[in-house]
N, C-alpha and C positions, 0 to 999 in steps of 0.2 A: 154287650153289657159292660158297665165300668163301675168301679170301687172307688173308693178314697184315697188310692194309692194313686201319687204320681210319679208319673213313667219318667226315665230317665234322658228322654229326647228332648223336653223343654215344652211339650202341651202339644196335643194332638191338634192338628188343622182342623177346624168342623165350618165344612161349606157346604149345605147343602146347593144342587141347581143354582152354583155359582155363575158369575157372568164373568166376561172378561176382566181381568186383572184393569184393564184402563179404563173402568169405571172410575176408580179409586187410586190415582198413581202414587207412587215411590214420593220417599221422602228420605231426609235423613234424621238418623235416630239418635237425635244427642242433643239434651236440652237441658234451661235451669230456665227459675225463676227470677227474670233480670230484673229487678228492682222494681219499687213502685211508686214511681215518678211520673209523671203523665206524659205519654209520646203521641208529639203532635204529629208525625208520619200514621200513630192509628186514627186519629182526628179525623185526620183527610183521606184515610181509606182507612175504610174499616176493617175489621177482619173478619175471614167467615167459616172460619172453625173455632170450636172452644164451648164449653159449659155452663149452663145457666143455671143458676141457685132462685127457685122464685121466692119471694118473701111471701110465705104462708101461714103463718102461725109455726107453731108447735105442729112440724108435718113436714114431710118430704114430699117435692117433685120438680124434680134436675131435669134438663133437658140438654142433650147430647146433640149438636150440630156437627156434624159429621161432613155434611158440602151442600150447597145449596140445593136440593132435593130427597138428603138422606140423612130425617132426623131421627132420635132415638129418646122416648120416654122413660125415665126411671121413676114409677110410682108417679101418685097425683094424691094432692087434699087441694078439692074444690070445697074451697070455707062458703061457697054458694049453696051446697047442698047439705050444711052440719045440719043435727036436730036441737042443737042451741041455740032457740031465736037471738039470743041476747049474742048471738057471733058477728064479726063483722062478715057481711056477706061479699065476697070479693069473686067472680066468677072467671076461675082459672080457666076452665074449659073452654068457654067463650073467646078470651083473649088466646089462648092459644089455637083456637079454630079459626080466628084471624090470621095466625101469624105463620101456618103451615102454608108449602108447599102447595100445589094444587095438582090434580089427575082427575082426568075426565070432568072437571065443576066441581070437586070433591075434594076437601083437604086429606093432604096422606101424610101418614105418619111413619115411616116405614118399620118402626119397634116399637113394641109398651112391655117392658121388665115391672114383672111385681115382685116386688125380694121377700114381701110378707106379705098376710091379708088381715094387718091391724087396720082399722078405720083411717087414719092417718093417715098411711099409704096407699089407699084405694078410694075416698071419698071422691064421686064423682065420675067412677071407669062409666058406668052404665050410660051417662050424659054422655060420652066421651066418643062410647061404642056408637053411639045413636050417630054422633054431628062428624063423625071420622073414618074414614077409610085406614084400616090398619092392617099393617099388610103381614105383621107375623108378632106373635105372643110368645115374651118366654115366662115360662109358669115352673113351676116346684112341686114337686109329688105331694109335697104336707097339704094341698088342699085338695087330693082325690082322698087322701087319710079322713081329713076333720069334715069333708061334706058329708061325710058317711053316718058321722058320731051327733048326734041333734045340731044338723046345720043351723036349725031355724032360732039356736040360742050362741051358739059362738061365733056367727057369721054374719058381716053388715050385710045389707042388702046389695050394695057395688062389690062385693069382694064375692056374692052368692051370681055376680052377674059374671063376672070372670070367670070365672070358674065354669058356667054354664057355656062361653063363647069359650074356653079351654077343650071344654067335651066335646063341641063342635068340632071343631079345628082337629081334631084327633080324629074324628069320623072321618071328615072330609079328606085328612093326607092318606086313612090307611083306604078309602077309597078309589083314590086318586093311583095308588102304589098299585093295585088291583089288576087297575085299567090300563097298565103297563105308562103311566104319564108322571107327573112333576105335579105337585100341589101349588096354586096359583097364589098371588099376593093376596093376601085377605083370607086366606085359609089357612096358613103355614105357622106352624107352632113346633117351640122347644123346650123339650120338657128336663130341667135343672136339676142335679140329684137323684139319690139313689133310696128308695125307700124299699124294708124288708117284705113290704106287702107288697110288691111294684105285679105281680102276677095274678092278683086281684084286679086289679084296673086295666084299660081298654089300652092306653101310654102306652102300654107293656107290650104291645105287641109293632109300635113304632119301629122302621129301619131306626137302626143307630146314629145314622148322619140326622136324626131329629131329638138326640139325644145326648146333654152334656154332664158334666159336672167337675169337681174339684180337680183340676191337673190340665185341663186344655181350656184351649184357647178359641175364641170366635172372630172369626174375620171377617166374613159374611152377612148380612143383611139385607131379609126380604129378598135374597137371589142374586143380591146383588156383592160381587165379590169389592173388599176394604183393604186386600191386602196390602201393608205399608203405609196407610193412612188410619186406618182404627185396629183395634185388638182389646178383646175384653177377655182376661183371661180370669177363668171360675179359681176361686176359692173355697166356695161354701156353696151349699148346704153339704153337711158329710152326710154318712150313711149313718153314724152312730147315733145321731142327733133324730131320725127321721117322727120317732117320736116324741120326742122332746118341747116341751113349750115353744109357740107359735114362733116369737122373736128368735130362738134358738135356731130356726129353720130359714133364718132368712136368705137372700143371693146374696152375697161377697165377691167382688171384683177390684179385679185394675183395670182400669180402662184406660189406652195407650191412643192419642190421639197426634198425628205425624204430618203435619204441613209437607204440600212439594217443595220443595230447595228450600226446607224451612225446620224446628226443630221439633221435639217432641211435649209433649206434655202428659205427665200422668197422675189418676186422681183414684184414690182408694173410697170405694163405696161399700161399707160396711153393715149396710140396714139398720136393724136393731139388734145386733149379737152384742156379746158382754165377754168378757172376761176371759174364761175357760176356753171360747173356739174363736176367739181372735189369736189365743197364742197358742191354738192348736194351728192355726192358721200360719203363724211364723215360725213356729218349731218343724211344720210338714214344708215350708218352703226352701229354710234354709236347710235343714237335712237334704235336699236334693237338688242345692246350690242351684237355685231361682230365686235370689237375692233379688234381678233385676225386675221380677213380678211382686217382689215388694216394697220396689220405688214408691217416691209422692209426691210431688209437688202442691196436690191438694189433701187431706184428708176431709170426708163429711164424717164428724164427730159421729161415732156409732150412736144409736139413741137418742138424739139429741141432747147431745151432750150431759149423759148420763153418766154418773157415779160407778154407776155397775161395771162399767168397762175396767177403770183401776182400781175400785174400791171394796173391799169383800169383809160383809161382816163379823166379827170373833168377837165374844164374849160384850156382845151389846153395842160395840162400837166400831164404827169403817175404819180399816186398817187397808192402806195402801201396798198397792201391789207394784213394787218397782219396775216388775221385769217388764210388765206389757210398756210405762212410758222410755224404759231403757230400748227396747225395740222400734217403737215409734219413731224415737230422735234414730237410731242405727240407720235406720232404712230411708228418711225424709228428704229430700233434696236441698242443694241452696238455696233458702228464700222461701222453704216452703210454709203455707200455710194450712191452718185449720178452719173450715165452715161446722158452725154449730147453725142447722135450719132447724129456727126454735124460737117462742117466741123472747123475749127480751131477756138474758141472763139475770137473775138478782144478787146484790149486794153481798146477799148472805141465802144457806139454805136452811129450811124449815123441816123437823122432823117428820116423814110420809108425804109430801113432795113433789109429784112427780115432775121429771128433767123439764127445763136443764136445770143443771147443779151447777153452784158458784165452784165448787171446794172440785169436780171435773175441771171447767174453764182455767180456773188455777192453774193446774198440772200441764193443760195443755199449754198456756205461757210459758211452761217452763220448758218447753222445750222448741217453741215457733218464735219467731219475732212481733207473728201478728195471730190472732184469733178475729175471725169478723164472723158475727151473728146478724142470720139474713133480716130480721126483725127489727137489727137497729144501726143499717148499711144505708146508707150514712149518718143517720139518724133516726133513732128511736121512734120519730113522728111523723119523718116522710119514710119508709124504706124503700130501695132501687134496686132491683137485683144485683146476686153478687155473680160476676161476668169473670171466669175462665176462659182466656185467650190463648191460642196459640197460629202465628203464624211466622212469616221471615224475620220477624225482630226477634222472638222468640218467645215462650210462654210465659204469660205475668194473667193479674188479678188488674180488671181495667177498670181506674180510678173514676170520681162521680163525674167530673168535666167529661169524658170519654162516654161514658153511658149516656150521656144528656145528648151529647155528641149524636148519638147512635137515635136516639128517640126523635130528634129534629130530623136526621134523613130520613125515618120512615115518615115523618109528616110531611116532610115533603118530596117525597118520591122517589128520593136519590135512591135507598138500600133497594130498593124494587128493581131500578137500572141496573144497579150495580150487581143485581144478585149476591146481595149481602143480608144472606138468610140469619147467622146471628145477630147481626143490626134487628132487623124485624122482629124475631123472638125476644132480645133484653128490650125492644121499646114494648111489647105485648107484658111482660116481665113487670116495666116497670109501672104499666097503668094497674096492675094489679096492686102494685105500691102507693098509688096516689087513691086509688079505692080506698085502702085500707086508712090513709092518715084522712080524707074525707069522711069516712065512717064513723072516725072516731072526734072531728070535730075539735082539731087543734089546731090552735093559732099559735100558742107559745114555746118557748124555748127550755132548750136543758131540766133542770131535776123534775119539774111539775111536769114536761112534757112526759118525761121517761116513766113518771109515775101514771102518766093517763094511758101512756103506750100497755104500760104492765099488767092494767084491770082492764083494758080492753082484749088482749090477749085472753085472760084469764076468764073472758065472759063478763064484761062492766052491762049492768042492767041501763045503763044510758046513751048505749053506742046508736047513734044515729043510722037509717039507712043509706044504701051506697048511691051514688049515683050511678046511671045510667048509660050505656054504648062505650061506645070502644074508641080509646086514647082520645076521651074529650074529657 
């Protein structure tokens, strides 16, 4: 069993039915963000590690290329499947079931982290589960809590499918533990967090190597051992929080991703926590001097760039909270930036709201050189995924020539050859982009585009349907 305390070794290894160590070789662990200039050395070879920001709306789903066979999903909104006709329909899933790996005819995915089960975060798992082989789940005690409590009104129906492929998975390993064997790919789940009912639920009786949270570290993947090339090490969910509002229970990581003879790169995924356990977050790290697990070189703005992270209300009016942006900047690296995946920042914000917030995006300028929102990367009316690189040049954010770059070899064939698995994904990425500014039926430039972008976001009852297949 584990708590909220972390131990004073630096994160407990959690492998389960690791594979050899040279799965995933050594690297070295020393990196910034070397400017963002466009390097024609990634032009001509791409690179094939690093994170993908998709442009979704208002919604998160990051995709972790790890090596050319070992991706890692963080959350999905398939704006294919909102129940607002008037959405643009943009079918995430589709394009990403293009863009995986393949096992047996079957795209594999070898992780799908769900940090919460708001809509936003899970729009589209069920489509997901159907067209994908996925070879291991990590999940959060908060949704054996809330299936319990009238699932059939605080639960989408993709987050009631999770949950259901969660229950499974939990059969299937303790199973498998029975029969004196190893739980195979597509059955293996880890269950995130510490909740006070954890002895009510079936989780509970899980070996501990299927068992994380706050204070260690994961190396491993679907069996397959990362060590020196990835590290996701748990922040959140605590145990204090376990009943606490849904976004309160979100997963919080660093994810440490280590090119061979090349450097590091790391990126804080926050979900949607606020305020209180982001710097419970940094007050439990640095008390137990693990400053280095709250390095950045990327932040995704908690919330989509929500107010609630710095801003806390008194006596009718948001009163900023210095200490969390003084921590932010403390821990940030050279060059680092902020992703807000969200749809278009506004000018100004409106009372009731919901994110992003200008008067957030603010604050976070105030301490990054850059803020890019995936909504309006490079523009408001076409968006391109936002592409986290890391390989022997070192870790940067790769400019729109570089992503075009990347969409031209998959069309023609090169990232295939080359086994340049995030080539593939940022060009899947970016037809999800050229969806979106099709949907919405723009031809023009600057302030009227930005404004068509923003009522399209927001559900514009004129947004045309998408067009049809993949990177046409």
């Amino acid at each position: 069993m584990f708590d909220d305390r972390a131990s004073d070794s630096g994160g407990d290894r959690h492998d389960p039915g690791a594979a050899p160590p040279s799965v995933c070789p050594f690297g070295r662990r020393h990196a910034r963000i070397s400017g963002f200039e466009e390097d024609e050395s990634v032009t001509e070879d791409l690179p094939n590690m690093g994170v993908v920001f998709w442009p979704v709306g208002t919604g998160d789903s990051t995709t972790i290329v790890v090596s050319e066979d070992v991706v890692v999903q963080v959350d999905l909104h398939d704006m294919a499947k909102a129940d607002d006709d008037d959405n643009p329909e943009v079918p995430v899933v589709d394009r990403l079931v293009e863009a995986l790996p393949t096992v047996g005819d079957r795209p594999y995915l070898a992780v799908f982290v769900l940090t919460h089960a708001d809509k936003d975060h899970c729009l589209g798992f069920a489509d997901l589960l159907n067209k994908v082989d996925i070879g291991e789940l990590w999940a959060t005690p908060r949704l054996w809590r809330e299936y319990e409590q009238a699932a059939d009104e605080k639960l989408c129906e993709d987050a009631k499918a999770f949950q259901d492929e969660a229950e499974r998975r939990v059969k299937a390993v303790k199973k498998a533990i029975e029969e004196g064997k190893e739980p195979v790919s597509g059955d293996r789940v880890i269950v995130i967090g510490y909740d006070t009912d954890h002895d009510k639920h079936a989780y509970d009786e899980l070996p501990e190597q299927y068992k994380s949270g706050p204070g260690k570290s994961i190396t491993t993947l679907d069996g397959q051992s990362c060590e020196g090339r990835f590290e996701a090490f748990i922040h959140a969910p605590f145990a204090a929080d376990c009943a606490a509002e849904r976004n309160d229970t979100s997963v919080a990581m660093q994810v440490a991703l280590t090119e061979t003879d090349g450097e590091t790169g790391k990126i804080l995924l926050f979900g949607d926590l606020a305020h209180e356990t982001i710097m419970k977050i940094f007050t439990y790290s640095e008390k137990h001097k693990r400053n280095h697990y709250l390095e950045w070189d990327v932040l995704l703005a908690p919330h989509h760039c929500s107010k609630k992270v710095m801003f806390l209300p008194q006596d009718g009016k948001d009163v900023l909270q210095q200490d969390i942006m003084d921590a932010f900047a403390r821990h940030s690296r050279h060059g680092a930036i902020v992703v807000s995946s969200s749809g278009v920042i506004p000018s100004s914000d409106e009372p009731g709201k919901n994110p992003p917030h200008r008067k957030a995006a603010d604050e976070y300028e105030e301490i990054v050189d850059e803020l890019i929102c995936t909504m309006e990367w490079p523009d408001a009316g076409a968006p391109t995924p936002v592409v986290f690189a890391v390989d022997a040049d070192g870790a940067r954010v790769l400019r729109e020539a570089t992503v075009a770059s990347a969409r031209t070899a998959v069309t023609e064939g090169k990232a295939f050859r080359r086994g340049r698995r995030l080539a593939v994904i940022t060009s899947a990425a970016t037809a999800v982009g050229c969806d979106i500014a099709k949907a919405r039926g723009q031809t023009s430039r600057g302030p009227d585009r930005i404004r068509a972008a923003i009522a399209a976001d927001r559900g514009a009852s004129d947004v045309a349907p998408p067009p049809v297949g993949f990177g046409r």
